[in-house]
C-alpha angles and dihedrals in degrees: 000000000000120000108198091202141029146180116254114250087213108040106003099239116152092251128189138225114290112167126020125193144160094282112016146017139221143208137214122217108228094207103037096019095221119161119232141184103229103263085251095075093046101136114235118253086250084056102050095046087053083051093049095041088055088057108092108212123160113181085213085065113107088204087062096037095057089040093059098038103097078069093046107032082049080050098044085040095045111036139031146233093266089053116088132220157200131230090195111189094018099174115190112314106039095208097164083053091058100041096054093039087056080064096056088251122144111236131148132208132231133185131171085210112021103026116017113177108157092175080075097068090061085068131079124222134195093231133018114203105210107182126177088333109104097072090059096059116116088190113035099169094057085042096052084035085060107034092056096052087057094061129092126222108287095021140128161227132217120200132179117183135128113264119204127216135187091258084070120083103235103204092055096044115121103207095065083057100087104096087216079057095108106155127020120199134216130216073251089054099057097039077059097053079043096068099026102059088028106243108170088221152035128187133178128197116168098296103343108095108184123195120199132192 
């Protein structure tokens, strides 16, 4: 069943259609912009752990390592050893953690489905390492709400995600692809979760987007 219009699950806003295939739709939010697969489509928790599992990351994998390193080398350039951190939505091999370990740095790791430590979200930490994570939040507004609040004064946070701009064609683009993919976000998305939840900055470079309080 088609719905022609949704809320956002990041601002609210009443959002059309945006993207129609073969097998799923998406909307597009008129006040954040974000990009979003209709809630119908929202893949069960059994479904996205199969999905995870299927991903082969060592952490002892160069590949992986370099992939990852906008996120490690902003860490190792911006904190200290006496800071601490989050790796917030770790997966299964929790690559940014033992990088930074490596180091001698102090960062956790948290994960809804392969490391779920909820005692760790009463803390606060001077940076917070997202890689690869926001675009798999059914529920953006409660996730920013909440990553925010974990982190200290003059801290950050550390995204990498694809963003997608109108110069993409959407249809061919291989990032919505992933059927665990549920809200892309835009350069206008996260100015918007810049004001709303009242960072004092926001940076991009390539695919790294830091957020500072």
């Amino acid at each position: 069943m088609m719905h022609e219009t949704e809320n956002c699950r990041l601002c609210n806003e009443l959002s059309p259609i945006f993207h129609l295939n073969n097998e799923k739709y998406y909307l597009q939010c008129p006040n954040c912009n974000g990009i979003f697969i209709s809630k119908q489509f929202l893949p069960d928790d059994s479904f996205e752990i199969d999905r995870y599992k299927a991903h082969n990351n060592d952490v002892n994998d160069i590949g992986y390592q370099k992939f990852v390193s906008p996120i490690t080398n902003s860490i190792l350039n911006d904190f200290d050893k006496e800071h601490n951190g989050l790796d917030f939505g770790s997966g299964t091999g929790p690559v940014i953690t033992a990088v930074i370990r490596e180091k001698g740095y102090n960062i956790e790791t948290y994960d809804p489905y392969f490391d779920f430590r909820p005692e760790l979200l009463n803390d606060r930490y001077d940076y917070i390492a997202c890689c690869e994570v926001v675009e798999h939040f059914h529920n953006p507004q409660l996730e920013f709400e909440k990553l925010k609040s974990l982190l200290k004064p003059n801290g950050k946070l550390y995204i990498m995600t694809d963003l997608f701009n109108e110069e993409i064609n959407f249809d061919d683009w291989y990032y919505k692809n992933d059927p665990t993919h549920v809200f892309i976000f835009q350069e206008s998305t996260f100015a918007w979760i810049k004001e709303t939840f009242a960072f004092k900055s926001l940076e991009f470079q390539d695919r790294l987007i830091t957020l500072s309080t």
